[in-house]
DOTIPA-887608 format. One line per field, with one value per residue (C-alpha): chain; residue number from 1; x, y, z. Coordinates in nm, 2 decimals, m for minus. Example, Ala and Ser with C-alpha at 12.3 -4.5 7.8 and 13.67 -1.06 7.14 Angstrom:
BEGIN
kette <- c(A,A)
nr <- c(1,2)
u <- c(1.23,1.37)
v <- c(m0.45,m0.11)
w <- c(0.78,0.71)
***
This chain:
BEGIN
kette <- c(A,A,A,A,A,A,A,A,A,A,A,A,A,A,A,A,A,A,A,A,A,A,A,A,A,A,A,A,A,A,A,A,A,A,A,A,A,A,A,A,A,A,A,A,A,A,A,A,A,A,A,A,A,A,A,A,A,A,A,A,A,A,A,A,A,A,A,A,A,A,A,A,A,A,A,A,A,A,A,A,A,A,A,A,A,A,A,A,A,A,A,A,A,A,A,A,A,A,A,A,A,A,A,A,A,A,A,A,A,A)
nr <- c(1,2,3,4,5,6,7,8,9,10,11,12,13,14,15,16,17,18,19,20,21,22,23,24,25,26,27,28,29,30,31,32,33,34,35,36,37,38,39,40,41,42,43,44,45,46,47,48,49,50,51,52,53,54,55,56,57,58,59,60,61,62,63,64,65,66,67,68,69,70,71,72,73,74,75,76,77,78,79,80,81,82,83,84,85,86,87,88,89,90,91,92,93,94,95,96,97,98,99,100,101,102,103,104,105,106,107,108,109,110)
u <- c(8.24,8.45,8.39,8.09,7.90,7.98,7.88,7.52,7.44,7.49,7.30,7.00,7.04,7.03,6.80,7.03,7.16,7.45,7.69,7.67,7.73,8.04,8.19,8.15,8.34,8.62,8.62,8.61,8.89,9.06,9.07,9.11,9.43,9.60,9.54,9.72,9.97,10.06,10.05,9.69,9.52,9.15,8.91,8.54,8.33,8.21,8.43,8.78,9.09,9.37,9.69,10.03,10.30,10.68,10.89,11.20,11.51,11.58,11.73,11.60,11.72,11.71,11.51,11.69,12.08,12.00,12.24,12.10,11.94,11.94,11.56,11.51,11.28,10.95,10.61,10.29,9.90,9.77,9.38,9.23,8.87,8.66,8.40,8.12,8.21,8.41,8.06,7.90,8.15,8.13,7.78,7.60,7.32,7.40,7.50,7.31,7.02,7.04,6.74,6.53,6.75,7.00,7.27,7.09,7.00,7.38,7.54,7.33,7.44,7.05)
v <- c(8.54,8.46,8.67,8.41,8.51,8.87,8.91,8.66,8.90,9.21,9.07,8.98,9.30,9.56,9.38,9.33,9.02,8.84,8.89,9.29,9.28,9.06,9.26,9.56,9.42,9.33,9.67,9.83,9.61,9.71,10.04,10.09,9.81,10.05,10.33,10.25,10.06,10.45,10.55,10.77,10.69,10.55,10.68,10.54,10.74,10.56,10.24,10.21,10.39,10.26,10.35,10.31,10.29,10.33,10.12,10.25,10.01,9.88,9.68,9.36,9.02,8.69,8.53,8.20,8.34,8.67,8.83,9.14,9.11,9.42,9.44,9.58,9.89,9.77,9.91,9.77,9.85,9.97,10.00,10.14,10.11,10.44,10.58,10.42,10.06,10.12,10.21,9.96,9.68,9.84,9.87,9.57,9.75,10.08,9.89,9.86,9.65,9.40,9.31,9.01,8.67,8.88,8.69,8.33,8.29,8.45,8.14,7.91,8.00,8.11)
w <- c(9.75,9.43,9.08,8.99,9.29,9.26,8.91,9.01,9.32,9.07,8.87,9.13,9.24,8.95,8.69,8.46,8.23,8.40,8.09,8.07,8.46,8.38,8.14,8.32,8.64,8.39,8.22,8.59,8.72,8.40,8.43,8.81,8.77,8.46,8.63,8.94,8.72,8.60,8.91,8.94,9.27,9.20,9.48,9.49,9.71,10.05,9.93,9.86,9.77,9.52,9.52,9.43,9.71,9.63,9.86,9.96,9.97,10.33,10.55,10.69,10.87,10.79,11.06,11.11,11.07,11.23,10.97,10.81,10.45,10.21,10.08,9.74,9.66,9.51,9.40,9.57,9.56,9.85,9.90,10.18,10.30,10.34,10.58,10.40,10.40,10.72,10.91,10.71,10.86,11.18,11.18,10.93,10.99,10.79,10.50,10.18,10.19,9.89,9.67,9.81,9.71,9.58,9.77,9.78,9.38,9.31,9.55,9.37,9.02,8.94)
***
């Protein structure tokens, strides 16, 4: 499922005109990238944790030489999945049911 679909099947799903469900996913992503950016974790309920993750400097090897490799510290985004859409994954049927041709009419671009 690309953006497209996503924002078609939210769509389907809530009612609502396609261009005010694309501009709240961009306003969403926005604000859940700056604040990790900051370094402020982002936790959505049943869903999905953001977070920041410091990398220490380390040492490494180079696979084909076997000679060790000094890897630089770095800053990544870590997200992790929570109970909600863990069960859901676990168990498709506990997840939310979608509204009839939610899914269909958002993969044909309706």
């Amino acid at each position: 499922m690309n953006r497209r679909d996503l924002v078609n099947a939210v769509a389907k799903h809530t009612d609502k005109e396609r261009k005010e469900v694309d501009e709240i996913l961009k306003g969403f992503t926005d604000v859940v990238t700056a604040m990790v950016a900051e370094g402020e974790p982002v936790a959505i309920s049943g869903f999905a944790k953001f977070v920041k993750v410091d990398r220490p400097e380390r040492m490494g090897r180079n696979p084909q030489t076997g000679e060790p490799v000094k890897i630089k510290a770095s800053k990544k985004p870590r997200i992790t999945p929570l109970k909600g859409l863990k069960d859901a994954v676990a168990s498709p049927d506990t997840a939310p049911k979608l509204a009839e041709d939610a899914w269909s009419s958002a993969k044909a671009g309706v």
